[in-house]
N, C-alpha and C positions, 0 to 999 in steps of 0.2 A: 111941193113937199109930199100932199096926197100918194102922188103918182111913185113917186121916187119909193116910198113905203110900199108900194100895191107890187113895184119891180123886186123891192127886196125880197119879199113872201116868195119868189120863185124860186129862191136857194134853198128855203125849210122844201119845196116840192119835192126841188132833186135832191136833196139828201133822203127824203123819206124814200123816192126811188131804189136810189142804193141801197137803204136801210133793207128797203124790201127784197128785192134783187138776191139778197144772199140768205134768203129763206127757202129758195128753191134749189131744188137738186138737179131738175131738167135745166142740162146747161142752155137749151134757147130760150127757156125763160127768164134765168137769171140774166143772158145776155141782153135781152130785148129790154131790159128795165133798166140794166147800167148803161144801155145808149139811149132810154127816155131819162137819165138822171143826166148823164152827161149834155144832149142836146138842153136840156133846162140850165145849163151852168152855162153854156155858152149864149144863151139868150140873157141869163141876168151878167154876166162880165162883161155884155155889149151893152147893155140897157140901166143897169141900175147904178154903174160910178159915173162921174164925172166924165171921163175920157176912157176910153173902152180899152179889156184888159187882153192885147192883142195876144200876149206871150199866154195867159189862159188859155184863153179860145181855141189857142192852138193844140196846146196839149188834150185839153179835151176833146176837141175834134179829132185828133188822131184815134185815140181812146176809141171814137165812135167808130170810123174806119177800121179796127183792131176789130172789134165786135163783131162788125156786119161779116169781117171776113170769115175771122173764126165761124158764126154761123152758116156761112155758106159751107165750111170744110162739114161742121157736124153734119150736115141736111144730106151732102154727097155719100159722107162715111153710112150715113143708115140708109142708103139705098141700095136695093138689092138687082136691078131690073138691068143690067149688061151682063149677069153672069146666064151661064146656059144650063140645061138640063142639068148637066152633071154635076157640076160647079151647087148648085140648086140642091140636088141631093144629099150632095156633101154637106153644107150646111145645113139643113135639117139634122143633118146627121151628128155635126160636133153641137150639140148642145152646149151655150158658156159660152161661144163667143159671140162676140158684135160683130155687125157686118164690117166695120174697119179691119177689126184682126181678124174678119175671114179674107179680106183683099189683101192684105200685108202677106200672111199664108199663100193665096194664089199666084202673086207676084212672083215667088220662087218655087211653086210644086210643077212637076210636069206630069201628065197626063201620060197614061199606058192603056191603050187597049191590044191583048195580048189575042194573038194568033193561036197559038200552041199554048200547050202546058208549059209553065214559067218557074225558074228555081229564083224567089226573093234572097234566102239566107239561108244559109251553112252551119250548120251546130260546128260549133267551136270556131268560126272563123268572126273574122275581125268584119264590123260593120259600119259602113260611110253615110249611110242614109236610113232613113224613116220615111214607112210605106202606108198607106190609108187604102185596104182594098173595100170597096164601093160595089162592087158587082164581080160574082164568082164565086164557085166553092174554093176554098184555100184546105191542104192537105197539110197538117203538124206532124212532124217525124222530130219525137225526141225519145233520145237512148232505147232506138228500137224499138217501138211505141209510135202510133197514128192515131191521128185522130182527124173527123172533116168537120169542118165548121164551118159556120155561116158566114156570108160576107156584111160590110159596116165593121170592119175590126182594124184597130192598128197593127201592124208587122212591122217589129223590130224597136218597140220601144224602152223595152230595160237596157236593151244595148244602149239604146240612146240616153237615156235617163242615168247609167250608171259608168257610162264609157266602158262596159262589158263586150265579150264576143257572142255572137248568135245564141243563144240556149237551145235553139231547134232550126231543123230545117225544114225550110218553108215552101210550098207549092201551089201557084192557082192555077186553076184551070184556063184550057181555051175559052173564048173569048168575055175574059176577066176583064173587069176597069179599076185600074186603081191610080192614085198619085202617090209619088214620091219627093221625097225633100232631102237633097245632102244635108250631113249634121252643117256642114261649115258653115252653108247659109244659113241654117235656121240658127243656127247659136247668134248671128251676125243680127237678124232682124230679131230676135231675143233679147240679143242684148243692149238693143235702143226702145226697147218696151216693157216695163215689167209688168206692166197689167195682161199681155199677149201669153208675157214668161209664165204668168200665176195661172192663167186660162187653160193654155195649154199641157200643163201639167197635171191641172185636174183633171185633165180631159184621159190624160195618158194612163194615169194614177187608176182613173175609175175602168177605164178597160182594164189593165192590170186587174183589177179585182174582179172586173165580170167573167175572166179566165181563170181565176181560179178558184171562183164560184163553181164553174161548169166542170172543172174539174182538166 
């Protein structure tokens, strides 16, 4: 009877487990407690009835498998060590996002390094893509009007943002680096993330404003 008591006190554990679990916000902490609460449920459903609660066990074991996995995705998503210099730079560079939605981003941008002097975008023409130049002066010509700017700037993002045509035309220099993204895809892996969608918009949003800060 002792013992049978001593097993029962293993459910108050794992519940406090849980209990605990959802006090964190770092999801591998919280996950690492719902699988010491879970492992706890499957030891008192073997141990503390009569005949052991197979159909439990299962379910919480899976639970645990769900857990471990998930943690393995988050551990991968924050690692930064397969991207390269460039790759590297960039993310420095977009401040806001996590190393996931900066993978999700790489997955679809392609890489330019320009030879020659480069026309990105056309005042008044229609625009298919969103540009991140990374290295290079870039040249603004609107309505007759230049200006050179530094490079770390987005190119072409009110098009994108408002499904507008170019406002200026755009120029980097020889040997510029930038990436590019057609709108189609990026609306496509947008639209299966809204935390990437909110990320990237402030990201787009805040340059908008550092230009016309600078005038």
């Amino acid at each position: 009877m002792q013992s049978i008591l001593a097993w029962q006190n293993v459910v108050h554990i794992a519940a406090i487990c849980y209990l605990v679990c959802f006090t964190f916000r770092n999801q591998i902490y919280l996950r690492v407690f719902a699988i010491a609460g879970d492992l706890l449920y499957v030891v008192y459903y073997f141990m503390a009835p009569e005949r052991p609660l197979w159909e439990a066990m299962f379910w919480s074991g899976l639970n645990v498998l769900i857990n471990f996995f998930m943690i393995g995705l988050i551990v991968r998503d924050s690692r930064m060590s397969a991207h390269n210099d460039d790759e590297m730079n960039l993310f420095r560079n977009l401040r806001g996002l996590s190393p996931g939605q900066f993978r999700k981003l790489m997955q679809i941008g392609k890489w330019t390094k320009t030879a020659e002097r480069q026309r990105l975008t056309e005042e008044g023409k229609e625009l298919d893509q969103l540009h991140y130049v990374l290295d290079g002066k870039v040249e603004i010509n609107k309505s007759g009007r230049t200006i050179v700017a530094e490079p770390a700037v987005f190119i072409g993002e009110l098009a994108f943002l408002r499904q507008k045509p170019a406002t200026a035309t755009v120029h980097v220099a020889p040997q510029s680096v930038y990436v590019t993204w057609s709108h189609a895809e990026l609306n496509k892996a947008l639209a299966k993330s809204d935390d990437l969608r909110n990320a990237l918009a402030m990201l787009l949003n805040n340059d908008l404003a550092e230009k016309v800060a600078r005038g």
